[in-house]
Every structure is written in structure tokens, then in C-alpha cells.
C-alpha positions as CSV (number, residue, x, y, z in Angstrom):
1,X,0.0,0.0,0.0
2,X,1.7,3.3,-0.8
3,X,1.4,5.8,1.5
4,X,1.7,9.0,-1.2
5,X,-2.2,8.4,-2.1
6,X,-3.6,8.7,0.8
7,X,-3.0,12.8,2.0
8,X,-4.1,12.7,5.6
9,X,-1.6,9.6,6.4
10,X,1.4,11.5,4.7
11,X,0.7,15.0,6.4
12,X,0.9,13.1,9.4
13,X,4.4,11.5,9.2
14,X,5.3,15.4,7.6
15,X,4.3,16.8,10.9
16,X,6.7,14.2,13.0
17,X,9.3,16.2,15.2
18,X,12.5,16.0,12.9
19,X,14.7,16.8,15.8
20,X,12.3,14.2,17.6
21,X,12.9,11.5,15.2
22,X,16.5,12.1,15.0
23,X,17.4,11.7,18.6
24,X,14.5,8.5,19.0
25,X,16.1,6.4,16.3
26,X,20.2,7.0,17.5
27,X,19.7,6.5,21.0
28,X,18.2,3.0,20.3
29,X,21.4,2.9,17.9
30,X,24.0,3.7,20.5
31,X,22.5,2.4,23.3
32,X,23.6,-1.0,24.7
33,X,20.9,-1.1,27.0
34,X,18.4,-0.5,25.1
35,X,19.3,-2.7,22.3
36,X,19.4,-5.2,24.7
37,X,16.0,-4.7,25.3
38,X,14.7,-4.4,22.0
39,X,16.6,-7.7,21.4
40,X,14.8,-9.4,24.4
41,X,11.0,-8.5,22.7
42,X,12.1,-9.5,19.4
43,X,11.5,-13.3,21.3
44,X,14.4,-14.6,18.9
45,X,12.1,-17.0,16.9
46,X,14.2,-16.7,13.6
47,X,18.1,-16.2,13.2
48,X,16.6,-13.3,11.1
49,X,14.4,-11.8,13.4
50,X,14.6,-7.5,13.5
51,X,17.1,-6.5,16.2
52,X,15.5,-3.5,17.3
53,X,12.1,-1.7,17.8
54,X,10.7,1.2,19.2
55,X,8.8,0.1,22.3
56,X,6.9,3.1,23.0
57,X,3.6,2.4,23.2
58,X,2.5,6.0,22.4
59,X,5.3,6.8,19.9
60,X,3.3,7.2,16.6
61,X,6.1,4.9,14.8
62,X,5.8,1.8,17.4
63,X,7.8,-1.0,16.1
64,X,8.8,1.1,13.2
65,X,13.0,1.1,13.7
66,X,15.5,-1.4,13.2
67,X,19.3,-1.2,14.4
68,X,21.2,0.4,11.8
69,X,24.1,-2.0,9.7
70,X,27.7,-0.7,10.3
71,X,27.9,1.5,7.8
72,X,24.6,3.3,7.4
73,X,25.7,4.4,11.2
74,X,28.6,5.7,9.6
75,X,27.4,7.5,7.3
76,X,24.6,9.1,9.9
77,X,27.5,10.3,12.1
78,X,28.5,12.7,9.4
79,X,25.4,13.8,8.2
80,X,23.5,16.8,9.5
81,X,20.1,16.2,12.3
82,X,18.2,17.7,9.3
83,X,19.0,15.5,6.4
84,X,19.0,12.2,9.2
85,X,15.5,13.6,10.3
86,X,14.7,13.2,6.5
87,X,16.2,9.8,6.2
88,X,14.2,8.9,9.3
89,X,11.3,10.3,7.8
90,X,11.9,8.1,4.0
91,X,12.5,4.7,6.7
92,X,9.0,5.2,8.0
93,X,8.6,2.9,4.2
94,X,11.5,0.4,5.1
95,X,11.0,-3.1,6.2
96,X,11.1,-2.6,10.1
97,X,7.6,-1.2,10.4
98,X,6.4,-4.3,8.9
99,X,7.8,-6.8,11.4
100,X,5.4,-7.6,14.4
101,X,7.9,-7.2,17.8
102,X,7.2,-10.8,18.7
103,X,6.2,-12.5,15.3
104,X,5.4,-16.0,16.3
105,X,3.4,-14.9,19.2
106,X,0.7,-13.1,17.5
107,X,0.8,-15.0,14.1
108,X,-2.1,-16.9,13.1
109,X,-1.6,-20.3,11.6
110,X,-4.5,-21.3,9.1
111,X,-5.1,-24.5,6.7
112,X,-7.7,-22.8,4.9
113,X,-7.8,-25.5,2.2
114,X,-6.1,-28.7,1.7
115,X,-3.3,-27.2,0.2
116,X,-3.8,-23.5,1.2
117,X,-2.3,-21.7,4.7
118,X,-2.0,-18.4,5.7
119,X,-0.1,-17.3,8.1
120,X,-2.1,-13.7,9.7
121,X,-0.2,-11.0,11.9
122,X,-0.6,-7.6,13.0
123,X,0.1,-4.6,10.7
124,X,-0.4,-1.0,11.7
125,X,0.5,2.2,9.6
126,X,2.1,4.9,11.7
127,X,1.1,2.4,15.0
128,X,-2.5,3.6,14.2
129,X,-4.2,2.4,10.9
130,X,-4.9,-1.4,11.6
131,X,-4.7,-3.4,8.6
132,X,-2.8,-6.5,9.3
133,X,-0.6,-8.4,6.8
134,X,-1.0,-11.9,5.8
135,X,1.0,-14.7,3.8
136,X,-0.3,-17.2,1.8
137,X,1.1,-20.6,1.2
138,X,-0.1,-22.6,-1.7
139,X,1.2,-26.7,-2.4
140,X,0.8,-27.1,-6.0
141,X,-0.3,-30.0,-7.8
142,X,3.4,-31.3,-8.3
143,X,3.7,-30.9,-4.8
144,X,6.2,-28.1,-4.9
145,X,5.2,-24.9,-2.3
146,X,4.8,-21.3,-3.7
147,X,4.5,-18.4,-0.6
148,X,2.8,-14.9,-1.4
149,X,3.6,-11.9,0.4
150,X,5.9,-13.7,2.7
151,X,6.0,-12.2,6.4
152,X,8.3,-13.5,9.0
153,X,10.0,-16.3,8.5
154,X,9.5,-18.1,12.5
155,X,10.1,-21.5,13.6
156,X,6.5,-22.3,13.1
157,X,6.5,-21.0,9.7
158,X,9.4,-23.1,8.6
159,X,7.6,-25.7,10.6
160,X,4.7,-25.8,8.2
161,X,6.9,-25.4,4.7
162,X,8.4,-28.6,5.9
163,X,4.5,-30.4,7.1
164,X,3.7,-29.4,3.4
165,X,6.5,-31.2,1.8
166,X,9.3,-28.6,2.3
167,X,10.0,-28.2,-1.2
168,X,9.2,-23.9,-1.6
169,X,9.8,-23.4,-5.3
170,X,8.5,-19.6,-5.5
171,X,8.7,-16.6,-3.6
172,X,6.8,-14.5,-4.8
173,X,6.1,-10.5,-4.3
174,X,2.6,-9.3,-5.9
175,X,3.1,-6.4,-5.7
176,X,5.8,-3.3,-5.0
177,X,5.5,-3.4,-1.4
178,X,4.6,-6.5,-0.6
179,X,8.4,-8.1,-0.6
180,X,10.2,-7.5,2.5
181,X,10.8,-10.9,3.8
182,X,11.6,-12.5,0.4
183,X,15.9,-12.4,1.4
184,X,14.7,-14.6,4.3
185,X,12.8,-16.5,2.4
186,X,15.5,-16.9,-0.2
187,X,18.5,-18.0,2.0
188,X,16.5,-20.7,3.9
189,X,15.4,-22.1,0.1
190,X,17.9,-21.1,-1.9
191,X,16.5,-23.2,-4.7
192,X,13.3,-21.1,-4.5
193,X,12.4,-18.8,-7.8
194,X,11.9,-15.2,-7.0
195,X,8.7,-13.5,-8.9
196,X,7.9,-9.9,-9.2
197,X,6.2,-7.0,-11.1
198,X,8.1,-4.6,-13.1
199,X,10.3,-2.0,-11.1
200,X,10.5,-4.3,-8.0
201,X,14.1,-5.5,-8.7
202,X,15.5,-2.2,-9.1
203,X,13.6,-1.0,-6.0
204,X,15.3,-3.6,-3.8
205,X,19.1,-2.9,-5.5
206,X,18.2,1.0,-4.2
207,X,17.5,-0.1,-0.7
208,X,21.4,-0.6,0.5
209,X,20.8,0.5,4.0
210,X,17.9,-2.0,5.1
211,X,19.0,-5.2,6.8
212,X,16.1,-7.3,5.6
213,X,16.7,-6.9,2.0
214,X,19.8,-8.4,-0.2
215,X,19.8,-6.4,-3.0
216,X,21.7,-8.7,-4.9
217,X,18.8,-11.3,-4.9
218,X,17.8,-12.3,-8.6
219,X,14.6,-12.6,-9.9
220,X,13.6,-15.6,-11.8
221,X,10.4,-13.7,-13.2
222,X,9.3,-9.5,-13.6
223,X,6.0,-9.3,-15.1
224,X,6.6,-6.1,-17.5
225,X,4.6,-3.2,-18.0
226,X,2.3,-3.2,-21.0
227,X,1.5,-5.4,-23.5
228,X,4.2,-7.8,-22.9
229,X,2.4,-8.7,-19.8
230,X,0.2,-10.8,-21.4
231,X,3.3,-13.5,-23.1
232,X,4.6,-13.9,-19.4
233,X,4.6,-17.1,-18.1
234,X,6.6,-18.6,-14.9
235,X,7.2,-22.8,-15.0
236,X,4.9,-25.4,-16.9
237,X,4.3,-26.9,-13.0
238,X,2.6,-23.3,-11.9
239,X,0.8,-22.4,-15.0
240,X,-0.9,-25.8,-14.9
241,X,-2.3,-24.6,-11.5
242,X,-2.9,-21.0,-11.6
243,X,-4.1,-18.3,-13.7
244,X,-2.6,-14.8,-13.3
245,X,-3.0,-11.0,-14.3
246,X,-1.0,-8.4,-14.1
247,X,-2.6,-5.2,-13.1
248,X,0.2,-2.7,-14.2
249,X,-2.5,0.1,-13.7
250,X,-2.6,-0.2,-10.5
251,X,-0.4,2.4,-8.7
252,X,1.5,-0.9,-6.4
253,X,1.5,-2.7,-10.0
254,X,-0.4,-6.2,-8.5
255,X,-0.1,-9.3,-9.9
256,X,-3.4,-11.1,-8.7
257,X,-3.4,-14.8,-8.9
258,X,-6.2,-17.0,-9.5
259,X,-5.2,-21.0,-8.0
260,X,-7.7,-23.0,-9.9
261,X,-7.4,-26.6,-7.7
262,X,-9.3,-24.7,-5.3
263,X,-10.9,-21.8,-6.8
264,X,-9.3,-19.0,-4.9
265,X,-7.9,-15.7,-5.8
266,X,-4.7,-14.4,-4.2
267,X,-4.0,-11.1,-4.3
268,X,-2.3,-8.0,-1.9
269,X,-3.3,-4.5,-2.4
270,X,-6.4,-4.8,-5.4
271,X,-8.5,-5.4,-2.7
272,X,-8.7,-5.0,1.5
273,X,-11.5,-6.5,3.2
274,X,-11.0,-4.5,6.8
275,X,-11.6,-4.8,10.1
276,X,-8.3,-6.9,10.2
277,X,-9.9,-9.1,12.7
278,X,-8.5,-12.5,12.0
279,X,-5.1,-10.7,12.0
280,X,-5.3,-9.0,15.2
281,X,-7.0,-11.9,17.4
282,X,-3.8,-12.9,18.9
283,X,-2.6,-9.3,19.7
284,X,-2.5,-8.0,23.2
285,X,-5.9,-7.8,24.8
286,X,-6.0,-3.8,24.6
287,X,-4.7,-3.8,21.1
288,X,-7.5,-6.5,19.6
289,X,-10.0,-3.4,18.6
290,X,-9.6,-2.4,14.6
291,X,-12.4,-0.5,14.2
292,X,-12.0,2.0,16.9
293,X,-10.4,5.8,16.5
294,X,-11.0,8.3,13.9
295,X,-8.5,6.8,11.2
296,X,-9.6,3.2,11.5
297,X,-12.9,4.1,10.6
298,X,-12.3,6.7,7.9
299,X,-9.6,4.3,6.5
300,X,-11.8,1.3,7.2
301,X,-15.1,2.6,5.2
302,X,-12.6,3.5,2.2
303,X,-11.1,-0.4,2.3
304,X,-14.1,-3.4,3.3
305,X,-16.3,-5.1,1.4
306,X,-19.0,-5.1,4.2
307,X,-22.3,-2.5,3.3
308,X,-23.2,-0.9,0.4
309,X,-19.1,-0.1,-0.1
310,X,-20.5,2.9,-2.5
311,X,-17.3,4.8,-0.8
312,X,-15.3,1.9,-1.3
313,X,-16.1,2.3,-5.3
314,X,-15.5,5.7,-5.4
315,X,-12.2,5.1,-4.1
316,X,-10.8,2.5,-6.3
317,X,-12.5,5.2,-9.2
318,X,-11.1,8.3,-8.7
319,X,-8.1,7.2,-6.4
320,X,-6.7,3.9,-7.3
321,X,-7.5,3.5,-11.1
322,X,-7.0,6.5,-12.0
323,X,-3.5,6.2,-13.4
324,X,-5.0,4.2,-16.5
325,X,-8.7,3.4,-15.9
326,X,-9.0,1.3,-19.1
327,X,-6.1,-0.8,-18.6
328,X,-7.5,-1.5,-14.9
329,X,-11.1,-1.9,-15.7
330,X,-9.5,-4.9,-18.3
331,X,-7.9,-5.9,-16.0
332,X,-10.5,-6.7,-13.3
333,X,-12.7,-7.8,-16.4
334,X,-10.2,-10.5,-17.1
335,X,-10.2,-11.6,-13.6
336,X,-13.6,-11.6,-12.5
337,X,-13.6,-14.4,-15.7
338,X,-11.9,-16.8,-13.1
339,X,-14.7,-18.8,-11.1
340,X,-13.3,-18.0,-7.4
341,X,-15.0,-18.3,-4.2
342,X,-12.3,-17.8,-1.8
343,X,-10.7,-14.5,-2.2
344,X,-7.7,-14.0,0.6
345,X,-6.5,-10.4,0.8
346,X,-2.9,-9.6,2.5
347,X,-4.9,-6.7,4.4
348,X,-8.2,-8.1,6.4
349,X,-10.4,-10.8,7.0
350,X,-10.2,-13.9,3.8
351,X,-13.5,-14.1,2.2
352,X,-15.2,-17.5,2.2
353,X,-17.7,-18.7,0.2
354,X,-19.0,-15.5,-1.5
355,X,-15.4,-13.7,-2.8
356,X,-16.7,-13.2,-6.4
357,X,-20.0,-12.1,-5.2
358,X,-18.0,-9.1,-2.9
359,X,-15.2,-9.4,-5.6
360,X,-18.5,-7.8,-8.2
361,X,-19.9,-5.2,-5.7
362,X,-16.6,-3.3,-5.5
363,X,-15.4,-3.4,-8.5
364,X,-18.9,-3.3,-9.9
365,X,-18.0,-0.1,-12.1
366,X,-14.7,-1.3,-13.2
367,X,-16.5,-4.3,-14.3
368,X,-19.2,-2.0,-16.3
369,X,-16.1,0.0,-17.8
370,X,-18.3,3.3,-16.7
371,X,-19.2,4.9,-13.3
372,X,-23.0,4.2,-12.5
């Protein structure tokens, strides 16, 4: 989800303290004590697992820091408090934020399907949208294991790649935002094939100062831009199992993903279906309410698929298709083709049983090609 289209969210990490920032993010830095600390709530589930957060519970970036490598540290100590308050400021998009502080305690485990689990954890924009993430992972008909969106990579996560066979042949990032986890990912399965949309490998390679990403990763697929999209094609295994489409429209570029076995769509940003209540049911008691406070439910009305969602149309209209409305409304034609029932979204509760029915009501004037 990117955090430039949505004006009230932005003018609120604008009107963060610089000097504020600054001094927050160094002292965890420097301070053996407190890294200590932070290292102690981590709860040490992964050899991977973030080595520093901000445990402030009012601090507006909760969880939102990780410990800085060698050299970015360096670099900081001759830089001015202004231009680190800005780098501070560009981090609030870096992988820390999306790291739960104790991943395998609040991570929900699910066999949705046979083959399908999803693996559901807290996710919070500036500590106070409530959206959750989730991971999705699919044993294809070969028996080989794809994950989507991958989130932390705990002992119970590794845990179920190996119940399921062990073999993870795909990682796979639907999106440009969705991809944090996927050097984890790649080191534990080295022999797993990386996929991506167009713009996410050269993302990454820019990202040299965040821990969680190995810029030198390769990608064994980037869906491109445009008309090429449509003559992309990943292994003879995973095509015989899934149907996919590109939505290059899009403003995160999503590559949505259809698994036919079991008729369910897999997708990250095209579509939320908040409250995040599934994602949040293993949070800290006071922490379990998603709907509460004036951004969760401005936020929440713009992003379910509960009610009459007539602002939820508006919004994919005029906000998230608006880049190349043809090319998206083609898009979501194509996919509402595919005859899903089960529709999981990275961001709120999976749909069961009537996904294309909710699937139709919000993208009902996409699907049209004109606003009603």
C-alpha cells in the first residue's frame, strides 16, 4: 500500500518532530541497554528476526526502527540532524515497520484448504491504521510450495513449509511493497524462484541501507509493463495450476493470482476487506479493537467489502484506477472471468464462500467500464 495516495496519512508523518525523530532512532542505535531490550521483545524465533524496535507504546512509529548496519551508522555520524531527520522520515517505508515485535506470538496459523495456509499478523500504519498483513502458502499439484507476500519467516513458519512437503519453489512478491521478507525467504530455500512485477528488482538494489533486503537477490520472473504482460509465463508446473494477471494500472503494480485446484484468488493491495480481525485476534488484549479511533474508521469505510461499499467504489474510481482506468477496468474484467469463491487479501479478513460475489460489488464499475 503506498502511502503517497492517501493525504491525511502523509501530512501526518510530515508533521513528525525532525529533531524528535533524530534523537529516537540514535539512542536505540547507540545504546547498549536499550538494544538489549529491543533484542529481548524481538523473542528470537528466527536467526533473522529485527534487532530493534521502538517500544513506546505512544510513539506514533511503534515498532517502526531497526538497528542500523555498520555502515549506514557511519554515514549518519556525518550527516546533518536535518538530512538524518529526513532519512528517518523516508525509513518510516522500510521493512522494520512491517515486522510484528514478537512474530510467532501473535501470528495466526491457518489451513484454509487442503493445500492452502495463511499465516495472519498484526500490521499497523504509523502504529495507528490497523490493517494487518498476511502470507499465503499454496502446495501445488506437483507438490512443490509457492509463498505470497511472505512475512516473517518463524520456527513455526518453517515448521509448516516442511508439514507441506518442504519443497518452496516460489517466492513471490505481488506487488511493490509486498516483498520485505523475500531475502529470508531466499536463504533458507535457496533453490526457490523469485517473482515480481516490473520496477521491484531495481527497487530492492536501491534499498542498501535495510537489513532485511539483499539487494543482490535475482529474480527468476518481472511481469513487465504493458502489452508484454500478457506472453509472461513462470514454470509449466505453476501455470498448470494458476491463472494470473497483471494489473500494471494499479499504482503498487499487483499481480493477482487466481489457483484454480481450489478456486481462490490471491491477491495483496487490489482489494482489502478490513476490520483486520483475524489478523489481530492474537494481539495484546488492549490492542484486539480495529475498528475503533478516527483513522480506522475513515480508513476502514474507504477499504471493506462489508455494506453498500458505495465509498469503497469511489475510491478505487477516482483514487486507485485512476493512473490508466482502461487498462484496470481490463484488468479486473479478465479476472472476474476466473470462477473463485475464496478470495484471501494480504490486508483483512479472507472471504469464504461468496469472494466473487464481494469481488463484483466493488469493482462493480470497473467491471461495467463506466461509473453508475
Amino acid at each position: 500500500m503506498r502511502l503517497s495516495r492517501y493525504p491525511a496519512i502523509t501530512a501526518q508523518a510530515r508533521n513528525l518532530n525532525p529533531s524528535r525523530i533524530h534523537r529516537r532512532a540514535f539512542t536505540a542505535t547507540h545504546n547498549p541497554q536499550a538494544r538489549s531490550q529491543a533484542q529481548e521483545s524481538a523473542g528470537g524465533t528466527s536467526s533473522h528476526t529485527n534487532n530493534n524496535t521502538n517500544t513506546n507504546p505512544q510513539s506514533p512509529i511503534q515498532g517502526q526502527h531497526t538497528l542500523d548496519s555498520p555502515e549506514q551508522q557511519l554515514k549518519d555520524n556525518h550527516t546533518s540532524p536535518l538530512k538524518s531527520a529526513k532519512d528517518q522520515i523516508h525509513n518510516l517505508t522500510m521493512s522494520s515497520k512491517l515486522i510484528p515485535q514478537n512474530p510467532a506470538d501473535v501470528m495466526v496459523i491457518r489451513d484454509l484448504t487442503p493445500n492452502i495456509t495463511t499465516f495472519s499478523v498484526p500490521f499497523s500504519r504509523f502504529g495507528t491504521l490497523k490493517i494487518g498483513g498476511r502470507a499465503t502458502l499454496v502446495r501445488l499439484t506437483s507438490g512443490s510450495l509457492a509463498v505470497f507476500s511472505p512475512v516473517a519467516l518463524t520456527d513455526a513458519v518453517k515448521a509448516k513449509i516442511a508439514e507441506k512437503g518442504g519443497n518452496l519453489a516460489y517466492i513471490i512478491a505481488p506487488d511493490m511493497e509486498h516483498h520485505i521478507f523475500i531475502s529470508e525467504y531466499k536463504a533458507a530455500y535457496p533453490q526457490a524462484k523469485i517473482i515480481g512485477p516490473d520496477g521491484l528488482p531495481q527497487k530492492r538494489a536501491k534499498q542498501t541501507g535495510d537489513p532485511k533486503i539483499n539487494t543482490t537477490d535475482e529474480f527468476f520472473v518481472v511481469f513487465k509493463d504493458g502489452a508484454e504482460k500478457r506472453s509472461t509465463t513462470i514454470t509449466p508446473e505453476f501455470d498448470a495450476d494458476f491463472e494470473y494477471e497483471y494489473v500494471d494500472a494499479h499504482a503498487n503494480k499487483e499481480l493477482v493470482f487466481y489457483f484454480k485446484p481450489e478456486r481462490v484468488l490471491i491477491q495483496a493491495d487490489l482489494l482489502f476487506n478490513l476490520p483486520p480481525r483475524e489478523q489481530y485476534s492474537k494481539a495484546p488484549e488492549g490492542e484486539r479493537d480495529t475498528s475503533s479511533g478516527f483513522g480506522n474508521k475513515l480508513f476502514g469505510g474507504l477499504q471493506t467489502t462489508e455494506g453498500d461499499v458505495k465509498w469503497v467504489k469511489r475510491f478505487q474510481w477516482y483514487v486507485m484506477s485512476s493512473k490508466n482506468r482502461p487498462s484496470f477496468n481490463e484488468s479486473i474484467q479478465r479476472i472476474d472471468a476466473w470462477d473463485f469463491d475464496t478470495l484471501i487479501p494480504c490486508h483483512g479478513d479472507t472471504i469464504q464462500g461468496d469472494g466473487k460475489e464481494r469481488f463484483r460489488k466493488v469493482f462493480e464499475w470497473h467491471l461495467a467500464g463506466t461509473k453508475k
